[in-house]
C-alpha positions in Angstrom: 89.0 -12.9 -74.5 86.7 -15.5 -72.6 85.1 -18.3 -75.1 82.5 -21.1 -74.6 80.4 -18.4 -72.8 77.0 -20.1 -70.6 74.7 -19.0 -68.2 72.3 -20.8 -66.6 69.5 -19.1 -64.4 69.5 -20.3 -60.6 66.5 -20.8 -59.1 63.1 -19.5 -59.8 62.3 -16.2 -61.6 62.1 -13.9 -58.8 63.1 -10.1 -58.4 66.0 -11.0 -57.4 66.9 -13.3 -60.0 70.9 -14.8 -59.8 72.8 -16.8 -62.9 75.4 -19.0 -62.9 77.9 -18.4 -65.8 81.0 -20.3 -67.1 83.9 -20.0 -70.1 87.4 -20.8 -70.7 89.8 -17.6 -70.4 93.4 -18.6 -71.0 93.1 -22.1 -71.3 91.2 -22.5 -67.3 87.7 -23.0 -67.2 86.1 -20.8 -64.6 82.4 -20.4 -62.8 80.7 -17.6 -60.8 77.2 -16.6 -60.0 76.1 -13.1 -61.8 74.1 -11.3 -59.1 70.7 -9.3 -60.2 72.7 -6.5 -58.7 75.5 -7.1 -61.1 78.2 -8.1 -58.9 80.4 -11.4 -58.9 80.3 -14.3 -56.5 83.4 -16.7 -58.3 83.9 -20.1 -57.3 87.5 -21.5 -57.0 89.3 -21.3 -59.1 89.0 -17.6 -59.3 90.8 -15.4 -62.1 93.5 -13.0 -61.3 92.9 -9.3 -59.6 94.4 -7.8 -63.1 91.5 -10.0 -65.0 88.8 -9.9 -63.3 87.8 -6.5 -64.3 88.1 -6.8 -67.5 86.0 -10.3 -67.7 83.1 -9.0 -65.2 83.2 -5.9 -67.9 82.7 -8.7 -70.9 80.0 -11.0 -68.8 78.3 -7.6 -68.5 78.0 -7.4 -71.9 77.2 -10.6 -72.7 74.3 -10.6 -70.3 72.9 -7.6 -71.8 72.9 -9.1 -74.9 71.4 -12.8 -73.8 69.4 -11.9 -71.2 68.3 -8.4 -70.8 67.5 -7.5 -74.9 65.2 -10.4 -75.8 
């Protein structure tokens, strides 16, 4: 399970607007920009193959709830 979940919105609200989130998952802090199409661009350090799935799945989530519902 990720904690200490951010997002930050990257430049200015436009169609194609892009976010840069952040959390802790197993003890390593990671970063990646959340596309408007809902894809992944990580910065390094990156999580593992087998994780990344599963965390892109909870960021979905969590940028439904944040973002997309208010």
């Amino acid at each position: 399970m990720l904690s200490h979940f951010q997002y930050k919105q990257i430049g200015p609200k436009v169609r194609k607007t892009k976010w840069e989130v952040s959390f802790f998952y197993q003890g390593a802090y990671y970063r990646s920009l959340y596309l408007h199409t809902g894809e992944f661009d990580w910065f390094e350090p990156s999580p593992k193959e087998e994780d990344k799935s599963q965390l892109q799945s909870q960021i979905h989530e969590l940028m439904l709830f944040h973002v997309y519902e208010k």
